[in-house]
N, C-alpha and C positions, 0 to 999 in steps of 0.2 A: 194818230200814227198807227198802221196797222203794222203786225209784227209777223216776220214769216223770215226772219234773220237765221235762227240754227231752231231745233229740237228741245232746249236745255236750260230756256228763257223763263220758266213757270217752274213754281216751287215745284212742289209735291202732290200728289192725287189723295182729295179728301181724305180717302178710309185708311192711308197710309200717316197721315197726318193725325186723324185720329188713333190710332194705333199707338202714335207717338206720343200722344196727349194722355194716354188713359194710363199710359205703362210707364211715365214720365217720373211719382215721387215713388216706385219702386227700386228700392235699393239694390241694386246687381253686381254681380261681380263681373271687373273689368278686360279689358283685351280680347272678347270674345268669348269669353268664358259662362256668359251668362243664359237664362235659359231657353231666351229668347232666338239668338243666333244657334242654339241647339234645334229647337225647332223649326226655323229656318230652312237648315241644314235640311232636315229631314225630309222638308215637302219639295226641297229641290231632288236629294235622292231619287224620291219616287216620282217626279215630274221626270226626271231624263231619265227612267228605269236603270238606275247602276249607284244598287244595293253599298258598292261599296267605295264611293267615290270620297275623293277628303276634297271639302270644301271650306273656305277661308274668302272673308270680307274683306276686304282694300278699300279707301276711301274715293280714288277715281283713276280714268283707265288711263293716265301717261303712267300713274305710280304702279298700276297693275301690270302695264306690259312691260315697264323698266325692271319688275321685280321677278317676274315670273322667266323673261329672259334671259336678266344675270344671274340666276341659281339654278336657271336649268343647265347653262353652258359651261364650256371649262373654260380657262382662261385663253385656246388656244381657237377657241370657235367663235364661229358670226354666226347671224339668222339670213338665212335667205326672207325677202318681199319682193313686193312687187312696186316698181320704180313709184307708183303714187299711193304705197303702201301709207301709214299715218307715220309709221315709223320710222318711214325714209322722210316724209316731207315736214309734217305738223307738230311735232314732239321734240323741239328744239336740238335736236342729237343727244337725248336724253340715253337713249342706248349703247350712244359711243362715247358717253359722260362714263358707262360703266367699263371702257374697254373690248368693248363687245363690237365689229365690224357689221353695218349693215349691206349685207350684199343683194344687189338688186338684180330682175328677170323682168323680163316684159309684164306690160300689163295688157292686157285686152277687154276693154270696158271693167276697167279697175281690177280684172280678176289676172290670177295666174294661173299657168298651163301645169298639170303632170309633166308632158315633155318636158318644157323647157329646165324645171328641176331635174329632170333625170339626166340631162345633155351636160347642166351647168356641174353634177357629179361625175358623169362620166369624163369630162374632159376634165377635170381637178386632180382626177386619183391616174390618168394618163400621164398626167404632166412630173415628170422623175424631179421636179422642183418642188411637190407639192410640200414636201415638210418644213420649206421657206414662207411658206404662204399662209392665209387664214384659211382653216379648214371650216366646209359649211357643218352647219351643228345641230340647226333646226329651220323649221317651218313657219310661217308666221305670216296668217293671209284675217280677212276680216270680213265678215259676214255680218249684214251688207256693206260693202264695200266702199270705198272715199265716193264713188259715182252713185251708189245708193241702188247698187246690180246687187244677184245674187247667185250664188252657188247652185247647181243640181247636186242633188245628189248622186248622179254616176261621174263627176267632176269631183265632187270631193272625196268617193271613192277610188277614184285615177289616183289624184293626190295624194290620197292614205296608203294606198299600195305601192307608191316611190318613196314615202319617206319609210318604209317598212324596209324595203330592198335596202337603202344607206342607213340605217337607226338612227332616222331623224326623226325625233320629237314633232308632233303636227300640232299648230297653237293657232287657236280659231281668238281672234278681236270679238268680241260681241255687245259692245257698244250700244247697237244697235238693235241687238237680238231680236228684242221682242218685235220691231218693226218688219225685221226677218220673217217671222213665224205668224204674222199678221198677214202676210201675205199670199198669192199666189204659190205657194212654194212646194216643193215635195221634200223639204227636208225638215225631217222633226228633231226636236229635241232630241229625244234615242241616237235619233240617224249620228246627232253629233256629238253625243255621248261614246256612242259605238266606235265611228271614224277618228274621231281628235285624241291626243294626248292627254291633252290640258286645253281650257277657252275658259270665257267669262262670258257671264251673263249680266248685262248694261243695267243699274239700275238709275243712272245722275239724266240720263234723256229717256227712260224710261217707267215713268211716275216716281223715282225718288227724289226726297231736297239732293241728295249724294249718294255714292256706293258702289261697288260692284262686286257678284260672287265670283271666285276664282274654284274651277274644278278640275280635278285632277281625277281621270279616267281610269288610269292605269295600274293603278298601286304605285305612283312613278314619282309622288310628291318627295322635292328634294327634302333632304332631312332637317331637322330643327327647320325648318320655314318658318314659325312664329317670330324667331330668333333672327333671321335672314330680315322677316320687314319690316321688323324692327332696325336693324342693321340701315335698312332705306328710308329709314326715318316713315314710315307708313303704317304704324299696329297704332291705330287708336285707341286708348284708354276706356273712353268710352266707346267701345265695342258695340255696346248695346246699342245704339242710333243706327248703325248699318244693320245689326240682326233683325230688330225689331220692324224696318222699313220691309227687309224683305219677309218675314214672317207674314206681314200683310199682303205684298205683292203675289205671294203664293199659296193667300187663302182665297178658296174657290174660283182659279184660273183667274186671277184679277190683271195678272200680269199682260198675259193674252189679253184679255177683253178690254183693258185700258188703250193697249197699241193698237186695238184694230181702227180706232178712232183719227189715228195720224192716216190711215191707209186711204181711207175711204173720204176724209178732206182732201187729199192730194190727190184723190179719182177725179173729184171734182172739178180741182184747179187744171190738172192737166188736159180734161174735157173741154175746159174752155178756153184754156191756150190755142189746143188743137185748133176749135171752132173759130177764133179770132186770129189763126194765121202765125202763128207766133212758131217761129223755129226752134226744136231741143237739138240740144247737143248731144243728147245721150238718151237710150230710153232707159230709164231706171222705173222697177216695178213697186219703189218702196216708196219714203216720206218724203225725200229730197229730189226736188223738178230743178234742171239744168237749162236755161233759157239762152239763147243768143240774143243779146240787145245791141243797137246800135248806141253807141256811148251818150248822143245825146238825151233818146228816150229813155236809156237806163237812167239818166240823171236826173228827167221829169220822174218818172217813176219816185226816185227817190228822193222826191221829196216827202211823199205819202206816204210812203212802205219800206220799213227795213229790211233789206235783201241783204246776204253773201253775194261780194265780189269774188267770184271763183278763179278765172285765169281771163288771160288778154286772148281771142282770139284771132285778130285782126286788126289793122290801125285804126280800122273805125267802129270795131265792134267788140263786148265783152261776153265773156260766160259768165251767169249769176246762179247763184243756188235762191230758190223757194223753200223752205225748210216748213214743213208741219209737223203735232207732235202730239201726244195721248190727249192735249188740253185743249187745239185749235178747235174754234168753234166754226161751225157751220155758216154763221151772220159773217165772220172776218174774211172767209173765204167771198161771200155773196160779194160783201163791199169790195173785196179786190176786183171781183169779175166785172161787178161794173165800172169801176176806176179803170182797167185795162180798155 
């Protein structure tokens, strides 16, 4: 059976693994505290240049965007997404589990507009009802996105200059990240240091068993946050298993150099989609290919190959996701391309 189901499917990237193995009967102190997630820490600093960011480990990103969301807000605000945001769709209403309203704007190839958040303010704070209402409160877009598209950066710059004009929080998903920064893209690290509030950098689809770093940009981190994810049931004890993975991920650009491996399999796949006829639904420039099948060849298909069922696009046809990931090899690709 060949596997091309999500990103997330394969443990961990060797030298992460070793990392975990060598550092393993060292005794550490827990919650984060140890000197591994210090280090960590540090080589993320100086990968996104901002000296003075606080960064904190969460163990995966529903518990990272449910935590990072309910302590940045008051009790009286929502996040604006975008309608196929993860947090409007895939996240069980983990966000409205906290009280927290998600309000939605268009998407356009999974992204969201400057405008349309500056319209969706302007007409709120119009409206002589608005202190009946949810007030918006933050930002919250993902890069790359549910379609597997990506931001420019004069698009996340629009963005960052409307939630500046309302003092909204700008919260970058990075899930994904490194598939992001693997790619075709002009927007670095920095860039999203400098524009965002707060984001995460993915490490559970991005060569860790689990993980994610959360960073906080601005000097804006809510207060006691250890205490807060804890409160979310989310501060692992053993701390160290999230430090130590990313200590490794961000020695000698590992992080980068693991992801470009999902890019450049899904070059491939999508090469010979093209070349065999096969319609996308979407061009997405990262790891995730969006196919149109006719339901009964998706069904042949699937008997061979684990694929996402994405959405129904027709009576007689589906949208599937191909997912690749730092671990697909180049052989699983070949044998797909001849099985198609």
């Amino acid at each position: 059976m060949l596997y091309f189901k999500n990103d997330y499917s394969e443990g961990a990237h060797p030298l992460v693994l070793e990392h975990l193995l060598k550092t393993n009967l060292e005794k550490l102190d827990g919650y984060g505290e140890d000197t591994y997630s210090a280090s960590a820490k540090e080589k993320i600093r100086n990968a996104i240049n901002c000296p003075g960011a606080d960064i904190y480990f969460i163990g995966g990103g529903t518990q990272t965007n449910q935590v990072v969301i309910a302590t940045m807000l008051s009790r009286h605000e929502g996040v604006i997404a975008a309608t196929t945001g993860h947090i409007a769709c895939h996240e069980a209403g983990a966000i409205e589990y906290t009280s927290h309203k998600v309000i939605t704007v268009p998407q356009y190839d999974g992204k969201i507009k400057a405008e349309d958040v500056q319209t969706l303010c302007e007409n709120f704070y119009a409206d002589d009802s608005h202190d009946h209402m949810v007030f918006p409160g933050m930002v919250y877009i993902s890069h790359p996105t549910e379609y597997g598209t990506l931001y420019t950066k004069a698009e996340l710059a629009e963005l960052s200059a409307v939630c500046r004009r309302y003092s909204l929080p700008l919260f970058l998903d990075g899930a994904r990240l490194g598939y992001a920064l693997a790619s075709n893209t002009d927007l670095t690290l920095s860039d999203i240091a400098s524009l965002c509030d707060v984001f995460y950098i993915g490490g559970t689809k991005c060569g860790a068993l689990c993980g994610e770093a959360v960073v906080f940009t601005k000097n804006n981190c809510p207060k006691h946050f250890v205490t807060l994810i804890k409160q979310h049931g989310a501060l692992m004890a053993k701390g160290r298993v999230l430090g130590v993975q990313f200590d490794a991920l961000f020695t000698n650009n590992l992080y980068l150099e693991l992801s470009k491996n999902a890019i450049e399999t899904a070059l491939l796949l999508k090469d010979a989609f093209a070349e065999k006829g096969y319609r996308f639904f979407i061009n997405s420039p990262t790891n995730q290919i969006f196919i149109i099948l006719e339901n009964e060849h998706k069904k042949k298909i699937e008997e061979k190959v684990a694929i996402s069922f994405w959405e129904k696009y027709d009576d007689n046809h589906s949208v599937v996701r191909f997912a690749t990931s730092w671990a697909t090899s180049k052989e699983d690709v070949q044998k797909l391309i001849e099985l198609l």
